[in-house]
Jmol script that loads the backbone (N, CA, C; Angstrom):
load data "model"
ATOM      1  N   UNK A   1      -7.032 -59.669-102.508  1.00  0.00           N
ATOM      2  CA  UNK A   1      -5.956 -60.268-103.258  1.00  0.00           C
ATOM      3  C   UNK A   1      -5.306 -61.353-102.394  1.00  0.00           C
ATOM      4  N   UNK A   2      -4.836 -62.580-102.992  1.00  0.00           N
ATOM      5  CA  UNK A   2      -4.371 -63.830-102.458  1.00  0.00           C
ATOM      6  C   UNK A   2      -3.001 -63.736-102.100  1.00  0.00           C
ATOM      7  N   UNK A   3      -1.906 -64.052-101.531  1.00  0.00           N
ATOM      8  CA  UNK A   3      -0.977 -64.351-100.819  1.00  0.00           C
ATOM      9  C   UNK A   3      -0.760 -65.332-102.225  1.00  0.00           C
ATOM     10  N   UNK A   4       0.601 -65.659-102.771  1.00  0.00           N
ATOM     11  CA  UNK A   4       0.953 -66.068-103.426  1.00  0.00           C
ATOM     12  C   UNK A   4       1.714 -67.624-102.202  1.00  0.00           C
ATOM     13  N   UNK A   5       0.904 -68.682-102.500  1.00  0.00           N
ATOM     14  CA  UNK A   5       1.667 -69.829-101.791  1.00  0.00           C
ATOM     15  C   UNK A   5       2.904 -70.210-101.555  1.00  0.00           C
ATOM     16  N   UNK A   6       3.401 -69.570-102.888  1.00  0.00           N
ATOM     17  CA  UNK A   6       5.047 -70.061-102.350  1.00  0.00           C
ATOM     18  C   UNK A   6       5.660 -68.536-101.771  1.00  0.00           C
ATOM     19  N   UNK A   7       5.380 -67.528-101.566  1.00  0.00           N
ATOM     20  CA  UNK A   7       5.580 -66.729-100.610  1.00  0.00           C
ATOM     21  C   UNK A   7       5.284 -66.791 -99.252  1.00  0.00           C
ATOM     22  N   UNK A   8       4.119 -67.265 -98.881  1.00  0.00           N
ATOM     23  CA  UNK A   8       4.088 -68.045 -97.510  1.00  0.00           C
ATOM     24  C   UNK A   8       4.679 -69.161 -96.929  1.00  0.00           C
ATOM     25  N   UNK A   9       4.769 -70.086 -97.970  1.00  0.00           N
ATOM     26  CA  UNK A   9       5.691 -70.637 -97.507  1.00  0.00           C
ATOM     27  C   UNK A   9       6.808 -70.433 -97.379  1.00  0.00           C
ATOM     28  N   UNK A  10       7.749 -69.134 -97.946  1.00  0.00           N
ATOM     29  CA  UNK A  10       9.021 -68.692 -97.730  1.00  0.00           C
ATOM     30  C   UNK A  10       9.119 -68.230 -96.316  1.00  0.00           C
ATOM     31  N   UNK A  11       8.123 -67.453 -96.171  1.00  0.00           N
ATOM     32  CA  UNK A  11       7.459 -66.522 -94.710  1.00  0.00           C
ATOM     33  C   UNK A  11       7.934 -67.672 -93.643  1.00  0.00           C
ATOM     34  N   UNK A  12       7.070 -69.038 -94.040  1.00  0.00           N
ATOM     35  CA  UNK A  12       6.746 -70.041 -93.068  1.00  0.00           C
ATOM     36  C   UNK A  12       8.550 -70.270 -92.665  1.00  0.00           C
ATOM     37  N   UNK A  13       8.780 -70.485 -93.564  1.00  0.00           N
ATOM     38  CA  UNK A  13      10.301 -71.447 -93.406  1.00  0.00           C
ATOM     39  C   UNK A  13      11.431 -70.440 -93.003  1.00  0.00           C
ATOM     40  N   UNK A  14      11.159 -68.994 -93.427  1.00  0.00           N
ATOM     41  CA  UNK A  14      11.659 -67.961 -92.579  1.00  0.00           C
ATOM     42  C   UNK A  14      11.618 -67.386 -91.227  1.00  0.00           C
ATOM     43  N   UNK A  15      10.417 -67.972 -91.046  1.00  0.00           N
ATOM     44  CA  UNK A  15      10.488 -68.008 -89.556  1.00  0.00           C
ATOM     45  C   UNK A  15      10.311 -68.889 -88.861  1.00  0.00           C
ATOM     46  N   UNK A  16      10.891 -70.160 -89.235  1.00  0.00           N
ATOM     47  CA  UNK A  16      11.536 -70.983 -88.565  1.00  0.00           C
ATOM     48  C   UNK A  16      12.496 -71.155 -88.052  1.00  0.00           C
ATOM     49  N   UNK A  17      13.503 -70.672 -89.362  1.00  0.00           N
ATOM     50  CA  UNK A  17      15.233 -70.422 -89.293  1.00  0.00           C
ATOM     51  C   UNK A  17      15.196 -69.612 -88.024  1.00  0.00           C
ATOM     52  N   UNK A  18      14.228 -68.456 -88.313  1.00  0.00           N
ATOM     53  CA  UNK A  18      15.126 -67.513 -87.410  1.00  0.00           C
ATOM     54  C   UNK A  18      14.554 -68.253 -86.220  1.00  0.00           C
ATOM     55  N   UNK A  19      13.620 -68.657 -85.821  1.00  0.00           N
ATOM     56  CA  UNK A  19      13.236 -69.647 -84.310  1.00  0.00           C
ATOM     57  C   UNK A  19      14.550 -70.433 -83.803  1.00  0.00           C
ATOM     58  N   UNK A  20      14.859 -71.282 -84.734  1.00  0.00           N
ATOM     59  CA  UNK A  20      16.058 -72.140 -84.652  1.00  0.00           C
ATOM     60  C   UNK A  20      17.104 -71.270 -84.360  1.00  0.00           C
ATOM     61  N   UNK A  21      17.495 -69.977 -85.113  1.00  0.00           N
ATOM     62  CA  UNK A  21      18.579 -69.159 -84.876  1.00  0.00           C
ATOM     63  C   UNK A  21      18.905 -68.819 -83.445  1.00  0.00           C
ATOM     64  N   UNK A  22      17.528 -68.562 -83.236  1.00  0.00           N
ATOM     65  CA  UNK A  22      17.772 -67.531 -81.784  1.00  0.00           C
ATOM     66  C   UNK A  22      17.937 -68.718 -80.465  1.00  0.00           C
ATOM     67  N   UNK A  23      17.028 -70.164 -80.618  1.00  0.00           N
ATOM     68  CA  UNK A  23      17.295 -70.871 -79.871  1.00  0.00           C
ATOM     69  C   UNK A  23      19.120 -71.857 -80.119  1.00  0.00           C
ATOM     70  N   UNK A  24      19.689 -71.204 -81.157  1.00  0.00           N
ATOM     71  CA  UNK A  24      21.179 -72.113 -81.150  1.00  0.00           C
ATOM     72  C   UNK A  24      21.640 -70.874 -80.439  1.00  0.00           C
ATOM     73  N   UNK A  25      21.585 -69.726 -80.740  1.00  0.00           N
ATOM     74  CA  UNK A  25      22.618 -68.673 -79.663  1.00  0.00           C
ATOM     75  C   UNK A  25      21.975 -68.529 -78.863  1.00  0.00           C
ATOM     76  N   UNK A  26      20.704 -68.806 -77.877  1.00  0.00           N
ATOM     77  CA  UNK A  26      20.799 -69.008 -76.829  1.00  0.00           C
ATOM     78  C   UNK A  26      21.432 -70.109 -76.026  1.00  0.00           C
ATOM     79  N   UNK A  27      21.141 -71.102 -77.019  1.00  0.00           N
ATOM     80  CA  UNK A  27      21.823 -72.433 -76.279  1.00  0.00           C
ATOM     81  C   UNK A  27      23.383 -72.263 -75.893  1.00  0.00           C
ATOM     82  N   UNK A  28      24.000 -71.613 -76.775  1.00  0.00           N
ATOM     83  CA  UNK A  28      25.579 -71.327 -77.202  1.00  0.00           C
ATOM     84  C   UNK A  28      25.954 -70.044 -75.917  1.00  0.00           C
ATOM     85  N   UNK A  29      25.430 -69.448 -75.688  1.00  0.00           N
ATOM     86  CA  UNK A  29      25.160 -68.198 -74.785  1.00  0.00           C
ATOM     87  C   UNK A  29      25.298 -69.558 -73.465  1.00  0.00           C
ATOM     88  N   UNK A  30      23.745 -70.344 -72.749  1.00  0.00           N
ATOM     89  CA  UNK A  30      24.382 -70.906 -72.075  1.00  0.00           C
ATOM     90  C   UNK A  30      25.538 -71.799 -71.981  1.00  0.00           C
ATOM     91  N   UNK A  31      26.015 -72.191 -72.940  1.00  0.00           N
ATOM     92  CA  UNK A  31      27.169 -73.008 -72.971  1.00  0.00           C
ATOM     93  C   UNK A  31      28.647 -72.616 -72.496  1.00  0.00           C
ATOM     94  N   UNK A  32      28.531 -71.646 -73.492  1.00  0.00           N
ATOM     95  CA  UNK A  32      29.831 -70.711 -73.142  1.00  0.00           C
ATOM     96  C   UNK A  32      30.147 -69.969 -71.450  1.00  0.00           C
ATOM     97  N   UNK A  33      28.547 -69.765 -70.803  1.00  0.00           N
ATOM     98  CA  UNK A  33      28.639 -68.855 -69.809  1.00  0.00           C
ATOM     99  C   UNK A  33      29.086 -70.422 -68.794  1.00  0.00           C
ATOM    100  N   UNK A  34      28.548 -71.644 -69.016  1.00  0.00           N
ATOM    101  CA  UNK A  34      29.064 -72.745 -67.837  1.00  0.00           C
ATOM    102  C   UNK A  34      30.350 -73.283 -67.998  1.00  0.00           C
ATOM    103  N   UNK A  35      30.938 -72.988 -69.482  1.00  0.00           N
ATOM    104  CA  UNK A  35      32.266 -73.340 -69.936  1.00  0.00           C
ATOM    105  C   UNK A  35      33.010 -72.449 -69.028  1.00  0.00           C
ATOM    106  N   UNK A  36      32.858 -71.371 -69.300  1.00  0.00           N
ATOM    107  CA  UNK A  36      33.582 -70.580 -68.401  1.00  0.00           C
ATOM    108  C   UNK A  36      33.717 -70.332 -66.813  1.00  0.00           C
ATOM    109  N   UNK A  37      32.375 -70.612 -66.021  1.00  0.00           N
ATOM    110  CA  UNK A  37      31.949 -70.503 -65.371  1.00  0.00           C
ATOM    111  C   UNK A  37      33.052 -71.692 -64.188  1.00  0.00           C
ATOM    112  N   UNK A  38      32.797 -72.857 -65.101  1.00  0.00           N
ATOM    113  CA  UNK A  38      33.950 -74.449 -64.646  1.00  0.00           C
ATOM    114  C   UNK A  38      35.047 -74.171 -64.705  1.00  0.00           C
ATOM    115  N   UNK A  39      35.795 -73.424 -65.549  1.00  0.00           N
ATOM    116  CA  UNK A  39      36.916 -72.875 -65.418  1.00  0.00           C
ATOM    117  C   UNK A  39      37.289 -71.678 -64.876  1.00  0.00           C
ATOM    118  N   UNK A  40      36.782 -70.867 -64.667  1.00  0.00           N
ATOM    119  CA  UNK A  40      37.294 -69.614 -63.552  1.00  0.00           C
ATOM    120  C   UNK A  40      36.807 -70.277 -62.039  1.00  0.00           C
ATOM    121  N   UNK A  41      35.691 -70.852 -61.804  1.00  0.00           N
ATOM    122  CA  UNK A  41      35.314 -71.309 -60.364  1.00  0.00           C
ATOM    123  C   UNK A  41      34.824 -70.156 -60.177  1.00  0.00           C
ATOM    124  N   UNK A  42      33.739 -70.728 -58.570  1.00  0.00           N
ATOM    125  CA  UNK A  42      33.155 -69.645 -57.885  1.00  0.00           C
ATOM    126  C   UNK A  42      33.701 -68.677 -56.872  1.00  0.00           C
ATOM    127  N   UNK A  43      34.013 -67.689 -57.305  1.00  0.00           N
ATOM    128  CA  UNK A  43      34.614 -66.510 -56.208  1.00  0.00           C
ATOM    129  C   UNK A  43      33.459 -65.820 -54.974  1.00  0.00           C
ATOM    130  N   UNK A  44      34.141 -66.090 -54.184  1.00  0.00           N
ATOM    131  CA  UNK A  44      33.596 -65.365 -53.049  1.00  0.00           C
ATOM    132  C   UNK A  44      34.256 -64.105 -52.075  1.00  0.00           C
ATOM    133  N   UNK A  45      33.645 -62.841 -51.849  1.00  0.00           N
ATOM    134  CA  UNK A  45      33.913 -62.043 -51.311  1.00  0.00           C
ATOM    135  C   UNK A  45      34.970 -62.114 -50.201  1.00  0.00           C
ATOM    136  N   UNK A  46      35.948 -61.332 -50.227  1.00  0.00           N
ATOM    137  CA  UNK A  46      37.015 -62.088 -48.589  1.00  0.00           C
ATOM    138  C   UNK A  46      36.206 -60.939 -47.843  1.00  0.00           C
ATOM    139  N   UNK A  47      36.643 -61.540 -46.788  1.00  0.00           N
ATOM    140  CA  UNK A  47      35.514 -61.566 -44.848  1.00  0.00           C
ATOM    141  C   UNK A  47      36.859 -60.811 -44.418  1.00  0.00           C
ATOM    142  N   UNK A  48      36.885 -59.797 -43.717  1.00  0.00           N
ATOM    143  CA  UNK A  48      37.571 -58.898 -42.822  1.00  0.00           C
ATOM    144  C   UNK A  48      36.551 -58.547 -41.853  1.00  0.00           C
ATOM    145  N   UNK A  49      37.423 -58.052 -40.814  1.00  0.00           N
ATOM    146  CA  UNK A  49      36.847 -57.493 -39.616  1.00  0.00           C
ATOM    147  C   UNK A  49      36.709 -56.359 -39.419  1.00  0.00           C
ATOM    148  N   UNK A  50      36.552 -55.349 -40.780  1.00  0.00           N
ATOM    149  CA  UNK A  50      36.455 -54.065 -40.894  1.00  0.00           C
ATOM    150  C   UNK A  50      34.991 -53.563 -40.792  1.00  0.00           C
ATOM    151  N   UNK A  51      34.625 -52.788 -40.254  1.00  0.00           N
ATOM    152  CA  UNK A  51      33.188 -52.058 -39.998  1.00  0.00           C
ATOM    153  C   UNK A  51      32.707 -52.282 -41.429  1.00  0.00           C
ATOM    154  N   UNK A  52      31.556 -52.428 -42.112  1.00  0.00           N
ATOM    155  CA  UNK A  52      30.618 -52.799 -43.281  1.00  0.00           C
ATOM    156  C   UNK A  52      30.469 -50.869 -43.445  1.00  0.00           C
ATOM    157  N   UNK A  53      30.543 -50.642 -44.689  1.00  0.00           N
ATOM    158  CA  UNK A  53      30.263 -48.964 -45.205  1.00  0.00           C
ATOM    159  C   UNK A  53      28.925 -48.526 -45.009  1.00  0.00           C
ATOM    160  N   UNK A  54      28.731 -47.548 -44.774  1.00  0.00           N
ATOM    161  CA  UNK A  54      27.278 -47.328 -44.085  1.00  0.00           C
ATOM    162  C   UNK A  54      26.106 -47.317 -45.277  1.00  0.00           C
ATOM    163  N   UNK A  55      25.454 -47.144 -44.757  1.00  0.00           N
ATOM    164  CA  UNK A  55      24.131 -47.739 -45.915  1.00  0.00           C
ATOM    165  C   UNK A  55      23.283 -46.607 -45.427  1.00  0.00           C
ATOM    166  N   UNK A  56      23.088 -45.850 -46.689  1.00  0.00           N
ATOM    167  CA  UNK A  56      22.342 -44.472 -47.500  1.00  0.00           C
ATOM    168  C   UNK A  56      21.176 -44.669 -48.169  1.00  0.00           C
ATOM    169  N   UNK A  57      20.200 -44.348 -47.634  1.00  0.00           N
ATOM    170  CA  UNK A  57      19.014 -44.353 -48.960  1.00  0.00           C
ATOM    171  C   UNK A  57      19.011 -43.007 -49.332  1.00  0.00           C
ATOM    172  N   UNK A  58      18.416 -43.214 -50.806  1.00  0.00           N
ATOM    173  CA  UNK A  58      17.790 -41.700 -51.719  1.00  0.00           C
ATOM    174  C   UNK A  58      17.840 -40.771 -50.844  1.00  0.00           C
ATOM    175  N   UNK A  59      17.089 -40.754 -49.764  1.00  0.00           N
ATOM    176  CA  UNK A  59      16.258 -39.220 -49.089  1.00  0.00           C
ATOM    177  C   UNK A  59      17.240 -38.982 -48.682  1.00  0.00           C
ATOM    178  N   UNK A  60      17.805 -39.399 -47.598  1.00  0.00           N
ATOM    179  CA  UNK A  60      19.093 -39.329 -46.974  1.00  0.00           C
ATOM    180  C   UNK A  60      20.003 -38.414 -47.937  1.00  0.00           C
ATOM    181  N   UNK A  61      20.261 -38.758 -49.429  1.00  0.00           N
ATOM    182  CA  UNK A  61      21.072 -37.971 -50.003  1.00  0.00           C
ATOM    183  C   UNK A  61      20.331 -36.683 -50.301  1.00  0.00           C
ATOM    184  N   UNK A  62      19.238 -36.672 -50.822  1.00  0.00           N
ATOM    185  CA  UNK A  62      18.473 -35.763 -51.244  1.00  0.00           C
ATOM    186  C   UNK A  62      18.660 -34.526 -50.088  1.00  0.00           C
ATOM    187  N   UNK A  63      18.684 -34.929 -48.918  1.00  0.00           N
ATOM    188  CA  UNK A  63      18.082 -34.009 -47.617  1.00  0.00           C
ATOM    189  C   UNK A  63      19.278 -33.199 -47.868  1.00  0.00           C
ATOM    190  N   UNK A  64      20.594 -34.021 -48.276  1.00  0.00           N
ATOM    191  CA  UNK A  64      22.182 -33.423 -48.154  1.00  0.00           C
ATOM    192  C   UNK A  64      22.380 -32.500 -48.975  1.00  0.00           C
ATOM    193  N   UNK A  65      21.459 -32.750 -50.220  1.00  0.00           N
ATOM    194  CA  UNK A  65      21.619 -31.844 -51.371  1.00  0.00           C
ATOM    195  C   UNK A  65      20.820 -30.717 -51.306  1.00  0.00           C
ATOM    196  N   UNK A  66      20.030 -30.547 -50.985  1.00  0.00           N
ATOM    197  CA  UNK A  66      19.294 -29.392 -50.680  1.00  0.00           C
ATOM    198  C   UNK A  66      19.625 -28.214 -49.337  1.00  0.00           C
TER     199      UNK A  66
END
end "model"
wireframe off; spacefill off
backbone 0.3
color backbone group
């Protein structure tokens, strides 16, 4: 059985929109994130002279838990 032409072409033009859709809210996604981005500015961590917190891997905890 045949595909009725103007149903494919609905198909066709339906998934275009949504192509177009997803590439305007991505575009809008980056927009918004550099809009904002220019207006808050880049933050950076403040620097003290306090010892750095010690650094734990998995096993290390694991060994504690058992």
């Amino acid at each position: 059985m045949k595909t009725n032409p103007a149903a494919r072409n609905l198909v066709r033009i339906r998934l275009i929109v949504l192509c177009m859709a997803l590439a305007a809210i991505v575009g809008l996604e980056f927009y918004f994130g550099s809009a904002f981005a220019a207006r808050i500015g880049q933050t950076t961590g403040i620097q003290s002279d306090r010892p750095a917190a010690p650094n734990m891997n998995l096993g290390d905890l694991m060994a504690a838990a058992r």
